[in-house]
Structures are given as structure tokens and as C-alpha cells.
C-alpha positions in Angstrom: 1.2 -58.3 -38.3 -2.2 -58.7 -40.5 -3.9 -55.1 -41.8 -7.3 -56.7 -42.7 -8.6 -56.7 -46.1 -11.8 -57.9 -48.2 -11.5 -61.5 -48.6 -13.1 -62.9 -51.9 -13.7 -66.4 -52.6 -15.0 -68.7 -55.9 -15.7 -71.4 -57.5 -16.7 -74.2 -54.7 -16.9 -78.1 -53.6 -16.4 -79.4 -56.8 -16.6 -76.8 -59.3 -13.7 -76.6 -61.7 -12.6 -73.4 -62.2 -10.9 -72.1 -65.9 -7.8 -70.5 -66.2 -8.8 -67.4 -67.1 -11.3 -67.1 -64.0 -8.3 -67.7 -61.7 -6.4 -65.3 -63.5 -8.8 -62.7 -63.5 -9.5 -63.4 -59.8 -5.4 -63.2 -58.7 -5.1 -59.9 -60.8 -8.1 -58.0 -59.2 -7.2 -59.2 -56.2 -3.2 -58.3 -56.6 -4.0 -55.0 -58.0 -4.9 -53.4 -54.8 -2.3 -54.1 -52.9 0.3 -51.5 -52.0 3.4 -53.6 -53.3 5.1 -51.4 -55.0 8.7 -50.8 -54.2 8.1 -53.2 -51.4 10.6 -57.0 -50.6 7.5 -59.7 -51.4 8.0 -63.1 -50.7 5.2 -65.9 -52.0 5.3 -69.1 -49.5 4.7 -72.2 -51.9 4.4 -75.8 -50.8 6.8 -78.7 -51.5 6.7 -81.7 -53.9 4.2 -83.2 -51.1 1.5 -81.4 -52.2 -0.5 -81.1 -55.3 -1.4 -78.3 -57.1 -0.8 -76.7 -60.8 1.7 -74.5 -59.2 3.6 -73.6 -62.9 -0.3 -72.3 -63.5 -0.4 -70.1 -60.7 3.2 -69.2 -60.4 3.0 -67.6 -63.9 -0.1 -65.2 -62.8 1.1 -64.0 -59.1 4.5 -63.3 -61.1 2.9 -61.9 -64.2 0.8 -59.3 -61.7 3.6 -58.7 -59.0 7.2 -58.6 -61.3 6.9 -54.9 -62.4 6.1 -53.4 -59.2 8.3 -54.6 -56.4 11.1 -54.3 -55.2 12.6 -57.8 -54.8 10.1 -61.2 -55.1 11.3 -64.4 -53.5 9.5 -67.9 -53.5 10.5 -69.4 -50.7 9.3 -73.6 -50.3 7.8 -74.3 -47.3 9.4 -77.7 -45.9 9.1 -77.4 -42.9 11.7 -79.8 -41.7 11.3 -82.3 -45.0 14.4 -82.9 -47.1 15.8 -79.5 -49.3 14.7 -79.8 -52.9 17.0 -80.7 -55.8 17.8 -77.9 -58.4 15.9 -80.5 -60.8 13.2 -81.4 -58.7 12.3 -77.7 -58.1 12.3 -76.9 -61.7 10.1 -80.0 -62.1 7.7 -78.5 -59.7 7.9 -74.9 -61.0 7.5 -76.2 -64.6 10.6 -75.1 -66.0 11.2 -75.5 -70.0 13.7 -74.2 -72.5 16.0 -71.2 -70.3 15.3 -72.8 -66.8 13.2 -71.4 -64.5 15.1 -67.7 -65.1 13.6 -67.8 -68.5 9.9 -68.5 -67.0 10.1 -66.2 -64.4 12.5 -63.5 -64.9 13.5 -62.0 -61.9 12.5 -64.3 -59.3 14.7 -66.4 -56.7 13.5 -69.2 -55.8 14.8 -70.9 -52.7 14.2 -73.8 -50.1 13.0 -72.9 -47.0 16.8 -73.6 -45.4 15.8 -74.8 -41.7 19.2 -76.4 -41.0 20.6 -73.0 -41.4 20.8 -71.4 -38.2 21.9 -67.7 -40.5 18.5 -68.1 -42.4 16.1 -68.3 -38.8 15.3 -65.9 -36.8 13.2 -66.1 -33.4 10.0 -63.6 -33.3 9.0 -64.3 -29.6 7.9 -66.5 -27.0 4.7 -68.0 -26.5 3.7 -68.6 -23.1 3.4 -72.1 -21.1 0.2 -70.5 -19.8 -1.0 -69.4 -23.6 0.0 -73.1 -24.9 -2.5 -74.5 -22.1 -5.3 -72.4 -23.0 -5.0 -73.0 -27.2 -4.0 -76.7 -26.5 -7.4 -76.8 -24.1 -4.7 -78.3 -21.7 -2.8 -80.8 -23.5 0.5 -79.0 -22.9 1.9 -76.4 -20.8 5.1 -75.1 -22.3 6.9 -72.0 -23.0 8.2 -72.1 -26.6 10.3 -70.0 -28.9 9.1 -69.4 -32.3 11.8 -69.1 -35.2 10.8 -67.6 -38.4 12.7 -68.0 -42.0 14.9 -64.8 -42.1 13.4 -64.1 -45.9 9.7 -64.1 -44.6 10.5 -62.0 -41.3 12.8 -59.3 -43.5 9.8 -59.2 -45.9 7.5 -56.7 -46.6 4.7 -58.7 -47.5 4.7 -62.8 -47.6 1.7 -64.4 -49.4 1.4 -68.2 -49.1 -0.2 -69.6 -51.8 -0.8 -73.4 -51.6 -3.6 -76.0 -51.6 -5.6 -76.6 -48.5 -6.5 -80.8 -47.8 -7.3 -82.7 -44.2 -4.1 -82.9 -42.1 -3.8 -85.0 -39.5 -1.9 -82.5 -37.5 -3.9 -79.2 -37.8 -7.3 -80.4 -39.3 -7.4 -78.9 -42.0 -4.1 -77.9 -43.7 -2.8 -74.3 -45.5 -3.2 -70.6 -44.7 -1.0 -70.0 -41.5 0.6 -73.3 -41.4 2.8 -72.3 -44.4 4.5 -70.5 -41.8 4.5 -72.8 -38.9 5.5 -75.3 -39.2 6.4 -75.1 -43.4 8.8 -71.8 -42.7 9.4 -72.4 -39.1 12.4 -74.7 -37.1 12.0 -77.6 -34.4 10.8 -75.9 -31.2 7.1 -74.8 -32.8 6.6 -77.5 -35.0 7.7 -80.3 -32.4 5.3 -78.5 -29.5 2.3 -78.2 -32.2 3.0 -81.7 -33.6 3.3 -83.1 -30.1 -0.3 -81.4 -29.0 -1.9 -83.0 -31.9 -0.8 -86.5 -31.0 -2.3 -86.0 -27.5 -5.4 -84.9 -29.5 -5.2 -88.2 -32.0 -5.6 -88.3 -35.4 -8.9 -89.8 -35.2 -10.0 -86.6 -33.3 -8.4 -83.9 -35.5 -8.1 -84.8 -39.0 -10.3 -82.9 -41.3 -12.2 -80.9 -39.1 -11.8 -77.3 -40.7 -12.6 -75.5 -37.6 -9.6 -73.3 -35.7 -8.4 -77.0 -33.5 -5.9 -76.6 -30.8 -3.2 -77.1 -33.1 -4.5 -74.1 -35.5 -4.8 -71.7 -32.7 -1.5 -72.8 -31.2 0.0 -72.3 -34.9 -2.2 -68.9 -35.7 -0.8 -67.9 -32.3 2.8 -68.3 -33.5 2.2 -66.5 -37.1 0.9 -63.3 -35.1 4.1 -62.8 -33.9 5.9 -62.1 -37.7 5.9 -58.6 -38.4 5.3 -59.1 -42.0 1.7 -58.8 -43.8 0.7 -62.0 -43.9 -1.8 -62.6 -47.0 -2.9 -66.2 -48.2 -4.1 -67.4 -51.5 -5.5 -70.5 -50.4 -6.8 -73.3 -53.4 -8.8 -76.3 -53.1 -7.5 -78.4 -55.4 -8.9 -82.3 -57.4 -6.9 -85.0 -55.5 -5.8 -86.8 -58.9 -6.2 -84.3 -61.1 -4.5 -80.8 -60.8 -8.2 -79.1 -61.2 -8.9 -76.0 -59.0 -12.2 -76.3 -57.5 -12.3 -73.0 -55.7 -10.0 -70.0 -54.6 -9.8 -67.7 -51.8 -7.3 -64.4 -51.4 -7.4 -62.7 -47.9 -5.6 -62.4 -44.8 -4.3 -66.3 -44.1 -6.6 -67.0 -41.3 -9.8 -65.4 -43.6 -8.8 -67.2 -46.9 -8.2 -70.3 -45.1 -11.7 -70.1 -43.2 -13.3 -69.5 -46.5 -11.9 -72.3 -48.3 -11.5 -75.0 -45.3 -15.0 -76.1 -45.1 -14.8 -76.5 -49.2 -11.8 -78.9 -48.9 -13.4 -80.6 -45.8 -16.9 -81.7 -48.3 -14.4 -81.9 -51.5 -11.7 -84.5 -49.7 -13.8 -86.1 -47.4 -15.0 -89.5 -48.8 -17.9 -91.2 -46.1 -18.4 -95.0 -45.9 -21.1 -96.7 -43.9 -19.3 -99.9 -43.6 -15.6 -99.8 -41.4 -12.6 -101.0 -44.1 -11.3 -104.2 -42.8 -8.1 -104.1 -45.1 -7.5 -101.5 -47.0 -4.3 -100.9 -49.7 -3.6 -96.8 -49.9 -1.2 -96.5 -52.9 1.4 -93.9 -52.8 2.0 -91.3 -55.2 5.9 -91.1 -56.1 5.7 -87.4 -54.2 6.2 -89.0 -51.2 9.5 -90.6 -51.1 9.8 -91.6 -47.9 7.6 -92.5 -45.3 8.0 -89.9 -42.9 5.9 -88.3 -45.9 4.1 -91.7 -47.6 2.4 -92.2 -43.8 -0.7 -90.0 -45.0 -2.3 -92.5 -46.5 -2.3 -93.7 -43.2 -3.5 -91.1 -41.8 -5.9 -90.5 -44.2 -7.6 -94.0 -44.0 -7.5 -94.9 -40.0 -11.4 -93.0 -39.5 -12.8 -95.8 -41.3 -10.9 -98.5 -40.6 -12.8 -101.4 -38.0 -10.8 -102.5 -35.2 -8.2 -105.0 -35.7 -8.5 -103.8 -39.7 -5.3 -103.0 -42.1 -3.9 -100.1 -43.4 -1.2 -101.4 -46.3 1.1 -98.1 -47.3 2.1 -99.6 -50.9 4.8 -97.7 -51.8 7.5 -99.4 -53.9 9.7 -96.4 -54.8 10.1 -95.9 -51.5 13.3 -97.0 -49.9 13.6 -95.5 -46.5 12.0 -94.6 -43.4 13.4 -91.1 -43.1 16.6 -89.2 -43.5 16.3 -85.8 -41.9 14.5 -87.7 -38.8 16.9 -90.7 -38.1 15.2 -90.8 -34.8 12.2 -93.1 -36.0 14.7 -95.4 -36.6 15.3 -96.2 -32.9 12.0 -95.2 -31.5 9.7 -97.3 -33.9 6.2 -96.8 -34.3 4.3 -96.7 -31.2 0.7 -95.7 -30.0 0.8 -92.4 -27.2 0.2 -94.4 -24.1 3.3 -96.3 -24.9 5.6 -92.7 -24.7 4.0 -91.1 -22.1 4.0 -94.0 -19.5 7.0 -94.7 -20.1 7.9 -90.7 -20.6 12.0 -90.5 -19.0 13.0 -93.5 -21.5 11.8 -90.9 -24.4 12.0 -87.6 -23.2 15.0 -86.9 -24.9 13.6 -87.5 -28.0 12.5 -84.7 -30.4 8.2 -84.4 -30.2 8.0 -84.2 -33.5 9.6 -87.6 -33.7 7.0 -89.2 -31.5 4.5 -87.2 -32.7 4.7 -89.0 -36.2 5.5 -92.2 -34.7 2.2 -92.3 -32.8 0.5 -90.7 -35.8 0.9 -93.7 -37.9 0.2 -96.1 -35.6 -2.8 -94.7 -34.6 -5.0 -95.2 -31.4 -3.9 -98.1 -28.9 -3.0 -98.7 -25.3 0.1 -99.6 -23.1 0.3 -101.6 -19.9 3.7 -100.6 -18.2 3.4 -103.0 -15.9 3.4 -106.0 -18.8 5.2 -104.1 -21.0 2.2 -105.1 -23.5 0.9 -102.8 -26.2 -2.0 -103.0 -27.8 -2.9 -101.4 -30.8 -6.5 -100.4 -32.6 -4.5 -100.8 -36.2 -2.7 -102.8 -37.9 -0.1 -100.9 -40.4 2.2 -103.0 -42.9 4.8 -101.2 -45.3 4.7 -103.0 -48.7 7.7 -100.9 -50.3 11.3 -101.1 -51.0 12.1 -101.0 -47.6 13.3 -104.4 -45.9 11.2 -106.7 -43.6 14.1 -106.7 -41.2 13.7 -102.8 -41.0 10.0 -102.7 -41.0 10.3 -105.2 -37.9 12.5 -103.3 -36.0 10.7 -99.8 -35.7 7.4 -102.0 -35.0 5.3 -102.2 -38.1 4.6 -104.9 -40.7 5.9 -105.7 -43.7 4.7 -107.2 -47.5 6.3 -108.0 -50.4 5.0 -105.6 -53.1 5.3 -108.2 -55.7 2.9 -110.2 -54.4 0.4 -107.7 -54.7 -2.1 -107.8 -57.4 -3.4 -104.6 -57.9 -6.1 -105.8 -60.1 -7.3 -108.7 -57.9 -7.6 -106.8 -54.6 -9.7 -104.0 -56.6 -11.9 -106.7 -57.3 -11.9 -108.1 -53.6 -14.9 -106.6 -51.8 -12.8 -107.1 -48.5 -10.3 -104.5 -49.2 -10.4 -101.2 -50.1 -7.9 -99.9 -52.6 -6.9 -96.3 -53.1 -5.1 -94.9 -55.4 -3.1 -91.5 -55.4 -3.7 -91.7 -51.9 -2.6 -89.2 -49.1 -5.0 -86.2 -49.6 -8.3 -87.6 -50.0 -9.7 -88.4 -45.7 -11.7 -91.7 -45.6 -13.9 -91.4 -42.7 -17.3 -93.6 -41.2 -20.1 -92.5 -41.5 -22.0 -91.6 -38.2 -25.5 -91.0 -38.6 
């Protein structure tokens, strides 16, 4: 349930907005809204994404406090590992008093998706309605379970960056709620259409893709006022380039084409080897794989994606799956579709994800693949070999040196900036 309201927008591709203009722009836009005496909840992303969130969180809750009822952030992990107590006050920027101190009278809580007593289903969306948003990728009836908080809510505003995805496109407004306050069904169906799609063809596009209107689809059915305050926000730096407060699917269409000229980075020449290194945000590589993602536009054929990532230790925990699948291209699940068809689609879905376009001959049992992807982190060769992908020692990297290689490409803080070829 959306009531439509003015959407406003500012700053743009890279503008960096003050302080005080985003906090004049959240109050005007707060002001308005009938609130009080109402349940709010305010949708926030993880310690995945970037964004000054102790900035913002202290003007939504500065403007919002004194009128409602109850307010409730809730983080939207989707189905990524709970947050710490001391990783969330990290995030929120707790000081002296904890976070009560800072923000007196809110709760803050993970978005509990293991907890069958925090879910509940809104409805069904049909096979034949998945066909038509998926343009005919997929024809399946799925449930769509909602966190209890955000369905019980009066109003739920998301407020969270918006980057390339390789899932949706382009990422934030609606898909705070599915799949970041959502459980397996959805997000395994959507995650699954978007690996029949490829990476390659739906990463940073910041129209409505299949994936979008499959996701938009699902949101419709919470009968909560759905608002968004969507932020582009300076890979790197924290800055806030531009702002946009609406409905979710209007503030997200305002600010999606800003993130797609802010984040996309165009190269004439395809990167034969190229070395993303991973922010210590992503600690695994279930999450560390966007850098991945983010580089395999503008990669040649037969080049190297390198994830260097030497915090990281492990594949995943809340997916243990990966572990026996590996990482495969999609030809090699669906021709081969009742040896996997047990396992979760969101499993295979970022399996074939980070391997990336390829083929597979079930007759030879040979798969061939347009990528090559190598782990250099703390995780072993022997594991790296066994779910299919390469491995380097990060010690023998020298950052310095391969900066000054023209052969290979190095990124830093990469995961949110896309990396695509030029084509005309």
C-alpha cells in the first residue's frame, strides 16, 4: 500500500551535498507526513553498504522522535549474517551512552529471517505474473514473507544508498524490502531470474529490469506506506552526491539514473587482469564477490578477475551450500537441472553470478568459462579448488607493482563502483 506523494530530489552526479542541505531537505520533507501517533519503522542497510548512516540517522530521528508512536530501525540483511551488538553500534556511530544515549527512544534490530515468529507471508504471486515480469525466464507461483515489524507498521521508510547490483540493476528503494526484509522463497525466485538474465545483462541498468518488477510486484503486497529516502552516495568517501524522498519506486527512479553516471566507470580497452581489492565490509565472499561482479563488463575473454581479500576467511556461513555446489556458469545447472534441483536458487544464483558467462557440454561433462576468477584471501587453495575457482597467495601480491603494471587493472575499495566497456 503506497498513497502517492510529491517526490523531491537534489544535489546530482557528482555534486556533494552539505549537511545542512540534507537536513533541511529530510525535515521539509518529514514534516508533512501524517506520523503522528503512528508505529514507524526506518529500513537501513547492513555493514555491506556505504553510507554516513550516523549522519542521517541523527536527522530522520531528530524530525520523527517526538511525534510517533513507536520508531524501529530495522537492518535489512536479507539472508546475510545478524549483526553483532558492536558491529551495529559501529555502524550507527555510537559514542559515550551507547546507541540509547544517541538516539533515545529508538530500537534498533536485525532484520531476524531465521525467525519464523518475526515473518509473516502477505500473498502469493502468480506463476503466470512471474512469467510476464521475468519476460519468461520463470514460471512460478511464490509466497512472499514480509518481516513482522515492517508489515505491523504503520509507515516503513527505507533509507539507504542506491549503487549497480548485479541482481536488480540498480540497487535500493523496494529492494530494502525484498529481498533485505524478506525470507528464502522471494529472494531465491528473484535471485534465480536474474542469473537466467546474467550479470553482464543486468548490472547497472537503472531501468525497472525483470528482477525490479518481479521485486516491486512483491512490495505491493505489504499493507504498510512504503516511503524511500534513497542517497547516492561517493564510493570511497562517505560524500552524498544527491537525495531523493518519495514513494520507494519514485525516489528510486529519481535517484537511479544519478548512481548509474556516478558509479559507472567506462573503459575502451577490455581488462585482461584485473585485482579488485576488498573493503573489510565484506567479510566473506558470499558478500566480497561484488567486486566480481562489478568488474566482469569490462573484462576480455579469457581475462582475470583477482578478489583480494585477505581478512576474509570463508566462503560463507549462512549458505553452506556453495560449499558443495562450487562455482559454476548457468548452463552447467540447468543441463544438468535434477542433480541440483534441490538446491536453494539463491545458492546457484550466486554461484553462477561469480563465475560469470560460460557454457556446458553434458555430453563431455566439459565447462567452459568466459572468466577466469581467483580468490587471493585467507581462505585455502585446497578450498578455493574444491568449489571451482582459483586461488593466490596474497603475500605475493605487490600492491604497488601491479598499480604500476599497465596489464592489470587495480581497484581499490572495490564492490560498488561498475566497470563496464565502452560501446560506441
Amino acid at each position: 500500500m503506497t498513497t502517492p506523494i510529491p517526490v523531491e530530489t537534489i544535489g546530482g552526479p557528482h555534486q556533494h551535498l552539505s549537511d545542512a542541505e540534507l537536513a533541511a531537505f529530510i525535515e521539509r520533507n518529514l514534516a508533512p507526513l501524517p506520523v503522528d501517533g503512528k508505529d514507524v519503522v526506518l529500513i537501513v542497510p547492513d555493514g555491506t553498504r556505504s553510507m554516513p548512516l550516523p549522519l542521517v540517522m541523527e536527522i530522520v530521528h531528530s524530525a520523527l522522535i517526538d511525534r510517533v508512536a513507536k520508531l524501529t530501525a530495522v537492518i535489512a540483511l536479507g539472508t546475510h549474517s545478524y549483526m553483532e551488538p558492536h558491529e551495529i553500534e559501529r555502524m550507527f556511530g555510537s559514542g559515550p551512552g551507547g546507541l540509547d544515549a544517541l538516539y533515545p527512544g529508538l530500537e534498533i534490530v536485525n532484520h531476524e529471517w531465521a525467525d519464523h515468529d518475526q515473518i509473516v507471508s502477505v500473498g502469493r504471486l502468480s506463476a503466470d505474473l512471474i512469467s510476464e515480469l521475468s519476460r519468461g525466464a520463470m514460471h512460478e507461483e511464490v509466497e512472499v514473507e514480509i518481516n513482522r515489524r515492517i508489515v505491523d507498521s504503520d509507515y516503513a521508510i527505507v533509507i539507504g544508498p542506491v549503487f549497480p547490483h548485479e541482481v536488480v540493476g540498480i540497487s535500493g528503494g523496494n529492494k530494502y524490502y525484498i529481498p533485505g526484509c524478506a525470507t528464502h522463497e522471494i529472494i531465491d525466485l528473484s535471485h534465480w531470474v536474474g542469473a537466467l538474465i546474467g550479470v553482464e545483462g543486468i548490472i547497472g541498468v537503472p531501468e525497472v529490469t525483470p528482477v525490479r518488477a518481479i521485486i516491486n510486484a512483491g512490495a505491493e503486497l505489504i499493507p504498510t506506506e512504503r516511503l524511500a529516502l534513497c542517497l547516492v552516495v561517493e564510493s570511497g568517501t562517505g560524500e552524498l552526491e544527491a537525495a531523493s524522498f518519495g514513494t520507494a519506486e519514485d525516489a528510486w527512479a529519481a535517484t537511479a539514473p544519478i548512481a548509474a553516471e556516478s558509479h559507472i566507470v567506462y573503459t575502451d580497452t577490455p581488462y585482461q587482469r584485473l585485482l579488485a581489492m576488498m573493503p573489510t565490509r565484506y567479510d566473506d565472499i558470499w558478500t566480497a564477490a561484488k567486486g566480481c561482479y562489478k568488474a566482469q563488463p569490462a573484462m576480455a575473454d579469457g581475462g582475470e578477475v583477482i578478489i583480494y581479500a585477505p581478512h576474509v576467511t570463508e566462503v560463507c556461513e549462512t549458505h553452506p551450500e556453495i560449499y558443495d555446489v562450487g562455482y559454476h556458469c548457468i548452463e552447467y545447472f540447468t543441463r544438468q537441472w535434477d542433480r541440483f534441483k534441490h538446491v536453494p536458487k539463491g545458492v546457484l544464483a550466486h554461484s553462477t553470478h561469480v563465475r560469470g558467462a560460460g557454457t556446458y557440454d553434458p555430453e563431455t561433462g566439459v565447462e567452459t568459462n568466459r572468466l577466469r576468477v581467483t580468490l587471493a584471501t585467507g581462505i585455502s587453495r585446497e578450498v578455493c579448488e574444491s568449489v571451482n575457482l582459483g586461488y593466490l597467495d596474497p603475500a605475493t601480491i605487490d600492491i604497488e607493482a601491479w598499480k604500476a603494471d599497465p596489464d592489470i587493472m587495480v581497484v581499490e575499495n572495490a564492490g560498488e563502483v561498475l566497470y563496464r566497456l565502452r560501446t560506441n
